[in-house]
N, C-alpha and C positions, 0 to 999 in steps of 0.2 A: 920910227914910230914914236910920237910924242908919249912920255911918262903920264901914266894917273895913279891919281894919288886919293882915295877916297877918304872922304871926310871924317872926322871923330866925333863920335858923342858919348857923355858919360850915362851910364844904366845907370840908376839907383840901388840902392841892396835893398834885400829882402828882409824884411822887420824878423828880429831874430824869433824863435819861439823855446828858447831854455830857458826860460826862468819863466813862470806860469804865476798871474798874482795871484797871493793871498787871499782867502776868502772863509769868514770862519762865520759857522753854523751855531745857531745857540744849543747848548748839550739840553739834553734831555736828563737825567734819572730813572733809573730800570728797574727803581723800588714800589711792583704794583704784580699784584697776584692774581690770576685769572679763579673766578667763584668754582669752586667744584660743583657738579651737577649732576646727579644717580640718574641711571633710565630706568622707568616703572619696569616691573615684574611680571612676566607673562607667562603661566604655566604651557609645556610645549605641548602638553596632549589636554585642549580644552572639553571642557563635561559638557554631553550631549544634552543637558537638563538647561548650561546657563544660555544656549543659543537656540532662540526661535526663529522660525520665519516669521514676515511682520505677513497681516491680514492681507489677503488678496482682496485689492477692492469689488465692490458689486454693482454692477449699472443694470440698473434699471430703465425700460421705457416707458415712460406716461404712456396710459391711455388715456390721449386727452380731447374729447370728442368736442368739448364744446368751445373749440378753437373755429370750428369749421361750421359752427353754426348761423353764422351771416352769407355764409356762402353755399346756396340751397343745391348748386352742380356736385359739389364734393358728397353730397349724403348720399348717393346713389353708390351701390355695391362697386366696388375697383372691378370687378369681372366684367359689368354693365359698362364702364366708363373706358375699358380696354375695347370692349367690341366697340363702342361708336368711335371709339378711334382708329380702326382701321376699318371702318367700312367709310368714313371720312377719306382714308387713304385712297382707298377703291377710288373712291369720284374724283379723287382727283388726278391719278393715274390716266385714267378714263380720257379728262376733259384735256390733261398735257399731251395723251398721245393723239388724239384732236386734232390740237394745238400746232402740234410738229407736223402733220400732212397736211395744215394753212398755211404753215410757213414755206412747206417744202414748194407746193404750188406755188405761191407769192412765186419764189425766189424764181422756178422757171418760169413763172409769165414776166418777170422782170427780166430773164434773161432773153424771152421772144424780143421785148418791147427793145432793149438796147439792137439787136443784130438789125430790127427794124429803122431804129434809127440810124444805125449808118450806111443802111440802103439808102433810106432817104437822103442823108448827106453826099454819099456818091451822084446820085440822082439831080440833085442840084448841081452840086460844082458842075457836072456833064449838060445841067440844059443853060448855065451862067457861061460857060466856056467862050461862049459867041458873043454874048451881051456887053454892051458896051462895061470895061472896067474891069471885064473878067472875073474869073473864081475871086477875087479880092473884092471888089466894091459890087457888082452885079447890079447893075442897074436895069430897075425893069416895069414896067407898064404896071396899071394898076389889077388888071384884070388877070395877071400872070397867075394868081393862087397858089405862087411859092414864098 
């Protein structure tokens, strides 16, 4: 078997890190006195004489009628203007439930009228079946009345 011999190469070294440079900070002077400062005095059982409660405020409502004097519906007693409002209600309770036995009919004559129409539909395709073109083009006389 032939010899190998693998190649050399030099690594570099690693930048040393014992000697760290110099680096100098400007000094200061530590000749400065913090101000002395007393905390105010508070007796620990205060007098019932130095602390009030502050005023409870007072609200008041205007009575202020002539707000409502360009609008001649408002001067009518609120008892009077509660009943026209629900006999208002009344009628129209009244006319919506009306309303909903129109619709409900609609809906079932609209449901005769569709199952009509696709009698009808069957009805043709069956009398086009034979005509020239078939269910597809139905070609037909003018007198057919389909």
């Amino acid at each position: 078997m032939p010899a190998f011999k693998a190649p050399s190469f030099d690594i570099p070294k690693a930048p040393s890190f014992d000697s760290a440079p110099k680096i100098s900070a400007p000094s200061f002077s530590s000749d400065f006195s913090i101000p002395k400062a007393s905390l105010p005095k508070f007796d620990s059982q205060p007098s019932s004489s130095s602390y009030s409660a502050p005023a409870r405020p007072s609200f008041e409502i205007p009575k202020d009628t002539d707000k409502y004097k360009d609008r001649p519906e408002l001067q009518v007693s609120q008892e009077d203007r509660d009943a026209n409002a629900k006999s208002a209600n009344d009628v129209f309770k009244q006319y919506d439930q009306e309303a909903r036995v129109a619709e409900k009919a609609a809906q079932d004559a609209r449901g005769v009228a569709n199952k009509q129409k696709k009698e009808k539909s069957r009805t043709k395709d069956l009398a086009c079946e034979t005509k020239p073109g078939g269910k597809l083009l139905c070609l037909r006389g003018f007198g057919a009345g389909f």
